[in-house]
C-alpha positions as CSV (number, residue, x, y, z in Angstrom):
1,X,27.3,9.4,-60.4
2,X,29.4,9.1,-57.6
3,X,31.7,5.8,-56.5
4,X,33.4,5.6,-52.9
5,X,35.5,3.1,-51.2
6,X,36.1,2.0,-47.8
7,X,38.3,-0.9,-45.9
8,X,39.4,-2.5,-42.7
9,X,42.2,-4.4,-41.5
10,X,40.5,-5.5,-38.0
11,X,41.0,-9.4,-36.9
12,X,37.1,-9.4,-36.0
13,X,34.5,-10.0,-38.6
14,X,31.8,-7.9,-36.8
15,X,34.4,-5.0,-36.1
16,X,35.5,-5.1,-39.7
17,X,31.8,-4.3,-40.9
18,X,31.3,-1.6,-38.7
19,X,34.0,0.1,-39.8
20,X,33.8,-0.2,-43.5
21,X,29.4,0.2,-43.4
22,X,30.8,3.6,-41.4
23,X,32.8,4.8,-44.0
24,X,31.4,3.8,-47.1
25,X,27.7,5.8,-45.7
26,X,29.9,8.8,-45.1
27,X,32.1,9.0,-48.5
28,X,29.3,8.3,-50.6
29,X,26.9,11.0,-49.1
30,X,23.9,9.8,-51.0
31,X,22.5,5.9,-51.5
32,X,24.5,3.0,-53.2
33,X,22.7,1.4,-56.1
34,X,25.4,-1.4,-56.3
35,X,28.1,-2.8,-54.2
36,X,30.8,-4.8,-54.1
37,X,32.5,-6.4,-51.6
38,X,35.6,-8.7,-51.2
39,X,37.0,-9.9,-47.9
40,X,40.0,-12.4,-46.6
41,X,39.2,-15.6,-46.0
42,X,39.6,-15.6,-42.6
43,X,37.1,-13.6,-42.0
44,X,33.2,-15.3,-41.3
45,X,31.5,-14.4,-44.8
46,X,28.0,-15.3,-43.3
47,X,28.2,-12.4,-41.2
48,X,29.8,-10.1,-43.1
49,X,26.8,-10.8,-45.6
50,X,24.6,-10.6,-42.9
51,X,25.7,-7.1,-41.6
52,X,25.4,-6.1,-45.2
53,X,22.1,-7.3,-46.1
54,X,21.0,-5.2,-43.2
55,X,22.9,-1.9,-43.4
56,X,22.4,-1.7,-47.2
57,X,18.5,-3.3,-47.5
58,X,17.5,-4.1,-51.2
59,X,20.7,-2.8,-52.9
60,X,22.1,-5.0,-55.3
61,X,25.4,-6.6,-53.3
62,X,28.1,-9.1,-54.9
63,X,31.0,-10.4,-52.3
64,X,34.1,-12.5,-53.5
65,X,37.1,-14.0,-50.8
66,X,40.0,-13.1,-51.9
67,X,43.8,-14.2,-51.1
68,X,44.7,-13.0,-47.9
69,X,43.9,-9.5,-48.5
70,X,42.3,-6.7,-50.6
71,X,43.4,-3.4,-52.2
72,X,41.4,0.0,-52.7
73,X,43.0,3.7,-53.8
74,X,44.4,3.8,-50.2
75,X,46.7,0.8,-50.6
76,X,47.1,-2.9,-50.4
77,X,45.1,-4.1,-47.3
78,X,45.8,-7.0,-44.9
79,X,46.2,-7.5,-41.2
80,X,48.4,-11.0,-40.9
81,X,46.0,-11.8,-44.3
82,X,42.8,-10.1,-43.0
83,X,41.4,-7.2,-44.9
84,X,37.7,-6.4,-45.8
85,X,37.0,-3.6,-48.7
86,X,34.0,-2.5,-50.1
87,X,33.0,-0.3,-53.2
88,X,29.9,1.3,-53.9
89,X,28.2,3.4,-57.0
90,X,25.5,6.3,-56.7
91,X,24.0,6.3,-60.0
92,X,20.4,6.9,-60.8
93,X,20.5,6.8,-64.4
94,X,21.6,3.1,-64.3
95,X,20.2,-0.3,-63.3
96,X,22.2,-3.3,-61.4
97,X,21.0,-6.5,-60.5
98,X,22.5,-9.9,-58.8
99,X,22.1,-13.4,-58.6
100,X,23.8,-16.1,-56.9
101,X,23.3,-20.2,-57.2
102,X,25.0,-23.0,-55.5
103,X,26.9,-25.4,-57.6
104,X,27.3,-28.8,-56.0
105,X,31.3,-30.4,-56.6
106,X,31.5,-32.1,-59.1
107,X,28.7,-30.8,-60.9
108,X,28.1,-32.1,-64.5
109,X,28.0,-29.7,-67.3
110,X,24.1,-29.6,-67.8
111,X,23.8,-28.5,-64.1
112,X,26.7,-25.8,-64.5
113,X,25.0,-24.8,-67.2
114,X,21.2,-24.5,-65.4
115,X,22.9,-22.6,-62.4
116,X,24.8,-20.3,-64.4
117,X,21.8,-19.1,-66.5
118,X,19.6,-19.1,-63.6
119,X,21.3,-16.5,-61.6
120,X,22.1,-14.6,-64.5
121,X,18.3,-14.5,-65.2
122,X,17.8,-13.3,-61.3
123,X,20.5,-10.5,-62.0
124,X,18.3,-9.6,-64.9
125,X,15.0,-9.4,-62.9
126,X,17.5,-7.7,-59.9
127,X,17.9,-5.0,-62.3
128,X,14.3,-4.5,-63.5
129,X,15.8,-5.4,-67.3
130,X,14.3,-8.8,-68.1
131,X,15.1,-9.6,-71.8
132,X,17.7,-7.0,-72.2
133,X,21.4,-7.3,-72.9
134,X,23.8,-5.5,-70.0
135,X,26.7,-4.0,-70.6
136,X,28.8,-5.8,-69.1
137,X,28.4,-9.3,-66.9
138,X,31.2,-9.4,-63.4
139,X,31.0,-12.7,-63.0
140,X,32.7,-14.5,-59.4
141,X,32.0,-18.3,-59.1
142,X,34.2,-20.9,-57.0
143,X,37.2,-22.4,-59.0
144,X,36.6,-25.6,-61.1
145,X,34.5,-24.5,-64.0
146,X,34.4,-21.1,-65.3
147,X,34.9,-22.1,-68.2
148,X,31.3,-23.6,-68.5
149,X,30.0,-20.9,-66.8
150,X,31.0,-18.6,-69.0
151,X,29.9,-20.5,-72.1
152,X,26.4,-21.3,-70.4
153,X,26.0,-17.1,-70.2
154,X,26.7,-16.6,-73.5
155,X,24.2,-18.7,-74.5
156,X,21.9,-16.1,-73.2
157,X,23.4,-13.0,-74.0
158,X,26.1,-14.0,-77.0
159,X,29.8,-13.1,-77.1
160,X,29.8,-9.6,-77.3
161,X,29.0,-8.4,-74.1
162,X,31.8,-8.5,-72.2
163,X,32.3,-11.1,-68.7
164,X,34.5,-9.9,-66.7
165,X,35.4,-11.1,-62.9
166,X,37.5,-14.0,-61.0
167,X,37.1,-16.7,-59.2
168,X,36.4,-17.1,-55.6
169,X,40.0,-17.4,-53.3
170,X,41.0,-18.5,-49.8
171,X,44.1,-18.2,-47.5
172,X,45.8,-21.4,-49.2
173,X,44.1,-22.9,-51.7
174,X,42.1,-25.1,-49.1
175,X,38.8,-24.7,-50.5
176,X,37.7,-22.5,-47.9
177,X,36.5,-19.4,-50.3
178,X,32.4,-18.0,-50.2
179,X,30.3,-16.0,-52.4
180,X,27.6,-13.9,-51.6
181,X,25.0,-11.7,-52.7
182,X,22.0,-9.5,-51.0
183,X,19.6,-12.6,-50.8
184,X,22.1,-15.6,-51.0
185,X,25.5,-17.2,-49.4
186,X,27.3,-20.0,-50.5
187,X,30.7,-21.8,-50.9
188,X,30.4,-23.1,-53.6
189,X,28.6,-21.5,-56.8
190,X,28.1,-19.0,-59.3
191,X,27.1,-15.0,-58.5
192,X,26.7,-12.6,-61.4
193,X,26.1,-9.2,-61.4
194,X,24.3,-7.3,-64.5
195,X,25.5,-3.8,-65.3
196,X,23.4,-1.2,-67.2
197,X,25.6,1.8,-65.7
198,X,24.2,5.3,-66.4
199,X,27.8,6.2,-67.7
200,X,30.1,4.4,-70.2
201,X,32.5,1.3,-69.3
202,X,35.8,0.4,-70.3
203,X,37.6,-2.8,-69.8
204,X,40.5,-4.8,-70.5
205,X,42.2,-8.3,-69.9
206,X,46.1,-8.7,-69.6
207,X,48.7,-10.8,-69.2
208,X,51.8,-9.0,-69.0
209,X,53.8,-12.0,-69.9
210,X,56.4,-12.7,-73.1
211,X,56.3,-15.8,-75.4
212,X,59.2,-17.7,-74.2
213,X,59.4,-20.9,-77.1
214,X,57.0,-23.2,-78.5
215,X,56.2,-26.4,-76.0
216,X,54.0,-28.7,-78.6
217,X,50.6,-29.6,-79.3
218,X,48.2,-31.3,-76.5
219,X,48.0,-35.2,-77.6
220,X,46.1,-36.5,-74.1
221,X,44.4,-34.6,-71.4
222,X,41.6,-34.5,-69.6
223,X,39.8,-30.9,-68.3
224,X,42.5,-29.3,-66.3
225,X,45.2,-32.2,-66.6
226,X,48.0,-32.2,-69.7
227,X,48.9,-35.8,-69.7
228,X,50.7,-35.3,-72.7
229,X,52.6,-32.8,-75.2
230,X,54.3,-34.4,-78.4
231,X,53.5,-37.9,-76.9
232,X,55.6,-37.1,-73.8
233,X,54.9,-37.0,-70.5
234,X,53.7,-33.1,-70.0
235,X,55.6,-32.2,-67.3
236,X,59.3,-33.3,-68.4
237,X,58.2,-31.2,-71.3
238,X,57.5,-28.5,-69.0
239,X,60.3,-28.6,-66.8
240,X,62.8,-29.1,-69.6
241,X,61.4,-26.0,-71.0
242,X,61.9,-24.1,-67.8
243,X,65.3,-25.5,-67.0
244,X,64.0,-26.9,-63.4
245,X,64.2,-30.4,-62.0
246,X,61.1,-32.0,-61.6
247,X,61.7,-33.9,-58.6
248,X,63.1,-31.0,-56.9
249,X,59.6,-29.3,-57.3
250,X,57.4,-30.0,-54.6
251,X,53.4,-28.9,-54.1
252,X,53.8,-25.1,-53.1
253,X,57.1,-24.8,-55.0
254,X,55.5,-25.1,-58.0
255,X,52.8,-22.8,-57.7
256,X,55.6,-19.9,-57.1
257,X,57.8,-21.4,-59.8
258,X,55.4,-21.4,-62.5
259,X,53.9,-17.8,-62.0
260,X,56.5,-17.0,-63.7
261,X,56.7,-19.7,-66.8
262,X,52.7,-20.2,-67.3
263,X,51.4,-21.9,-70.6
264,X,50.0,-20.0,-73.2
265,X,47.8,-20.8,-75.4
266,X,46.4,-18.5,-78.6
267,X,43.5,-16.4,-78.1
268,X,43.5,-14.3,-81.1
269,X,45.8,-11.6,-83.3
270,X,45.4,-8.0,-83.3
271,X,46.5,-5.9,-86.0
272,X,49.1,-9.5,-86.1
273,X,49.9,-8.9,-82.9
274,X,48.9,-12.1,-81.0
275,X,47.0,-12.5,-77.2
276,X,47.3,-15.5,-75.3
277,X,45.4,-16.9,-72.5
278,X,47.5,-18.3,-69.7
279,X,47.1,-21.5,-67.3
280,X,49.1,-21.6,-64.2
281,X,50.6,-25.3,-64.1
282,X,50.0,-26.2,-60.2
283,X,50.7,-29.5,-59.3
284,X,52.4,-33.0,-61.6
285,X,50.6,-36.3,-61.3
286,X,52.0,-39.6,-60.4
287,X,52.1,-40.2,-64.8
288,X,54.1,-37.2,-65.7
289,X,51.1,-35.2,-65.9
290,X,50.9,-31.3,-65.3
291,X,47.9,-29.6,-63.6
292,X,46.4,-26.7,-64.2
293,X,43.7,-23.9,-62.8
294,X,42.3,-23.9,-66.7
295,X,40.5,-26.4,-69.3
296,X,42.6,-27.6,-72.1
297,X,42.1,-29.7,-74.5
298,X,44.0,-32.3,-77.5
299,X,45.2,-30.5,-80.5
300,X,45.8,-27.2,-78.6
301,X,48.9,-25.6,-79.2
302,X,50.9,-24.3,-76.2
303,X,53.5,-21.7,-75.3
304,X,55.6,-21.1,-72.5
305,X,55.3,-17.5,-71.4
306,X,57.5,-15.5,-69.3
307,X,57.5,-13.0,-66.8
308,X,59.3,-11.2,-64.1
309,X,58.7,-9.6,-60.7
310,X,58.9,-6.0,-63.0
311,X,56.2,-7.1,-65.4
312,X,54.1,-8.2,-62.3
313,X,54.4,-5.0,-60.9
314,X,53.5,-3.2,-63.8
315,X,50.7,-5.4,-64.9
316,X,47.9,-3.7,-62.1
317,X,48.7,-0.1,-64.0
318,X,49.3,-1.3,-68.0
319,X,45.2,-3.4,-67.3
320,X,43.7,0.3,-65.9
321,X,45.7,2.2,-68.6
322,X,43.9,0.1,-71.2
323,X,40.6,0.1,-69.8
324,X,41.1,3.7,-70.7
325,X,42.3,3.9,-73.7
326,X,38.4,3.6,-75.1
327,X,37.5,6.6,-76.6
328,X,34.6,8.5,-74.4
329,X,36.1,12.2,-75.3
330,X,33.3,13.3,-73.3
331,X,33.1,11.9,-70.6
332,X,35.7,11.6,-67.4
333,X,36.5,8.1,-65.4
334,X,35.3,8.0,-61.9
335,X,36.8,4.6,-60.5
336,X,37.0,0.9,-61.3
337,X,37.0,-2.5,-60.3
338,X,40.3,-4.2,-60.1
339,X,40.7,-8.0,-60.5
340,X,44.6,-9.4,-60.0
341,X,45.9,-13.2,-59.7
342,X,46.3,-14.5,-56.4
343,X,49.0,-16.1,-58.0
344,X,51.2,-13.4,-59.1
345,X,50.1,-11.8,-55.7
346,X,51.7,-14.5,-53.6
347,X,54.8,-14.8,-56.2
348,X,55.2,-10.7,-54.9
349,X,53.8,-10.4,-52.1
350,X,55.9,-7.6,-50.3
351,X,56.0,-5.4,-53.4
352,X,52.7,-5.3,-53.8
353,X,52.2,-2.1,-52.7
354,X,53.7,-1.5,-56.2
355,X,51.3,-3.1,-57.7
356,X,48.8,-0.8,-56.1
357,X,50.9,2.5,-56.8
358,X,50.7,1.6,-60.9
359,X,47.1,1.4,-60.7
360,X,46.8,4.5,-58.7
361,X,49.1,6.0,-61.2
362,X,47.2,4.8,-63.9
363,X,43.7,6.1,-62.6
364,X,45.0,9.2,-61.1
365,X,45.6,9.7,-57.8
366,X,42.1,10.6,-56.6
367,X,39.9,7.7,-58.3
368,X,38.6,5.4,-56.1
369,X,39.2,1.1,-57.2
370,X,38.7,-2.0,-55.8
371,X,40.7,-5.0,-56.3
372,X,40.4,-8.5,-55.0
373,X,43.4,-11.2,-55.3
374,X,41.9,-14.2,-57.2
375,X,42.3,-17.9,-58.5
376,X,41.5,-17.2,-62.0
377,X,40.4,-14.7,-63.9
378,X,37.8,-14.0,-66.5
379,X,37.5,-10.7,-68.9
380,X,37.1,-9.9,-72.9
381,X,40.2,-10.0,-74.9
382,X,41.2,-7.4,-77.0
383,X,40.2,-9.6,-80.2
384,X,36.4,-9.1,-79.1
385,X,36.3,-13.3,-77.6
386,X,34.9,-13.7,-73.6
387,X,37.8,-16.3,-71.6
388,X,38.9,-17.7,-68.5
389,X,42.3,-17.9,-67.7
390,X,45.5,-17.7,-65.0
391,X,47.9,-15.3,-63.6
392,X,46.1,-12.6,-65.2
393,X,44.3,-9.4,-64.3
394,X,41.1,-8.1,-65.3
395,X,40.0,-4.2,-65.0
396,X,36.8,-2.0,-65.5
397,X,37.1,1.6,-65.3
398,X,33.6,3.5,-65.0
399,X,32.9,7.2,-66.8
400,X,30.1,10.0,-66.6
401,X,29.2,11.8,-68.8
402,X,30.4,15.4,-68.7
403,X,28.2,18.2,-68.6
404,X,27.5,20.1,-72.4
């Protein structure tokens, strides 16, 4: 087994592919069985797809945008928010597949629910494993209803196998993010990748943030609107929680204000330690209402969290150092894929080279990663329960087997 990274920071799309398709060959000195790509919005997805589809013919491929940029081993990558990254694995004792299907907007449940098994099914077939359960499920799908997707999977496959992945990003949360696989584009929809690696996996799904206080229990909402907590309105919950004005708070003001004061809501206890899954408040409605990139629903109980520029830093390296805290005594890691809010990105964007470092640090130095900035993320808490949720990263850290 063997994994290898490559990147490019060049304005143009076709430039960009040449050099990373150039690279990757050369590092991996052998064939890729599986690839993953993630790109910057800017860039035109159909042809990066395209050049893909060619250079690598039959090998199981699943592309994500991400948030004006990506980041490998080598460093956080972006050109005036342009950057293109691929990672690859050589390994002949295991079996990928992918599958991709469009989701129209607005799509009720039951037809969530169809695509999402459907191109998990294709990944299945992808792999030549029909019937069988993978190991783990990365998951990208455009933003609006991970939530079902994920539910609709574990339908097929139950709770325990772990779904881990984020959700498809652009430059500035225009809708302008793409997905993409080795038969199939699209800009809006769900593509899943099944892993049956010839090594073990570890993974892991972190917050990073404190519990700040108790805000109350949901008493009217509706999907990803709180139109209520306690009977008030949500937001002058929210804000007098924070200590923040609401009609100071404008659209994009928000967004940076509340990466650091998310809700929390329970997902579980550990040894009475307790996880939470977070949802990044992101706009306030003309009632009072607060907004959110997650589902939630009446009767849930929510907390504000906390965090700080140090614990956003720190998050990228505590996620890896978790992944490999499983306990494969014999075997070694040999790289990962990365998953990091787009959110907590943008709230640091010129330290996140720090981010970076604490993976690296994490890994070790010479491991090769992947990591793509997104706007959610999904992963298997610590308490054994799949989820979808904000300002959160995701990790899986990849191991051989070591020679007896």
């Amino acid at each position: 087994m063997k994994i290898a990274t490559a990147f490019s920071v060049a304005n143009q799309t076709q430039k960009a592919c040449c050099e990373v398709i150039t690279s990757l060959k050369q590092q991996l000195c052998g064939p890729a069985d599986f690839i993953v790509c993630y790109y910057s919005a800017s860039y035109q997805y159909s042809q990066i797809a395209k050049n893909l589809q060619f250079a690598f013919l039959s090998i199981p491929i699943i592309a994500c945008s991400s948030c004006r940029g990506v980041f490998t081993q080598a460093g956080f990558h972006s050109n005036d928010g342009a950057g293109l990254a691929l990672w690859a694995i050589n390994d002949k004792s295991g079996s990928y597949g992918t599958g991709l299907e469009y989701i129209e907007k607005d799509s009720d449940t039951a037809s969530i629910r169809q695509a999402s098994q459907k191109a998990l099914l294709q990944a299945l077939d992808d792999a030549n494993r029909p019937g069988e359960l993978p190991e783990l499920i990365w998951l990208h799908s455009s933003p609006g209803y991970e939530e079902q997707t994920i539910a609709a999977l574990e339908e097929l496959v139950g709770g325990q196998v772990p779904i881990v992945g984020g959700s498809a990003a652009d430059q500035s949360n225009s809708g302008h993010w793409s997905l993409f696989t080795q038969t199939a584009m699209a800009t809006q929809g769900v593509a899943v990748a099944a892993l049956f690696p010839g090594g073990e996996i570890g993974y892991s799904f972190h917050s990073g943030y404190v519990t700040s206080r108790a805000l109350g229990i949901v008493t009217a909402s509706h999907r990803r609107t709180i139109q209520s907590i306690d009977s008030r309105p949500a937001a002058d919950v929210y804000f007098e929680a924070i200590g923040a004005d609401p009609h100071q708070v404008d659209s994009s003001s928000i967004l940076q204000l509340s990466a650091f004061y998310p809700i929390g809501r329970l997902a579980g206890h550990l040894d009475n330690l307790p996880f939470y899954q977070l949802a990044h408040p992101s706009a306030v409605t003309d009632d009072g209402g607060l907004k959110l990139f997650a589902d939630v629903h009446c009767g849930d109980q929510l907390f504000l969290m906390q965090g700080s520029k140090e614990s956003l830093i720190r998050r990228g390296g505590r996620v890896t150092q978790m992944s490999l805290t499983e306990p494969f005594s014999r075997q070694k890691p040999i790289g990962a894929l990365i998953i990091y809010c787009a959110g907590c990105m943008l709230a640091i964007e010129h330290d996140i080279e720090e981010v970076v470092a604490s993976v690296r640090s994490s890994l070790g130095e010479q491991l090769p990663f992947i990591g793509a900035f997104t706007y959610g993320e999904q992963g298997h808490f610590i308490t054994g329960k799949n989820g979808h949720g904000n300002l959160m990263s995701s990790a899986v850290v990849f191991y051989q087997r070591e020679r007896t």
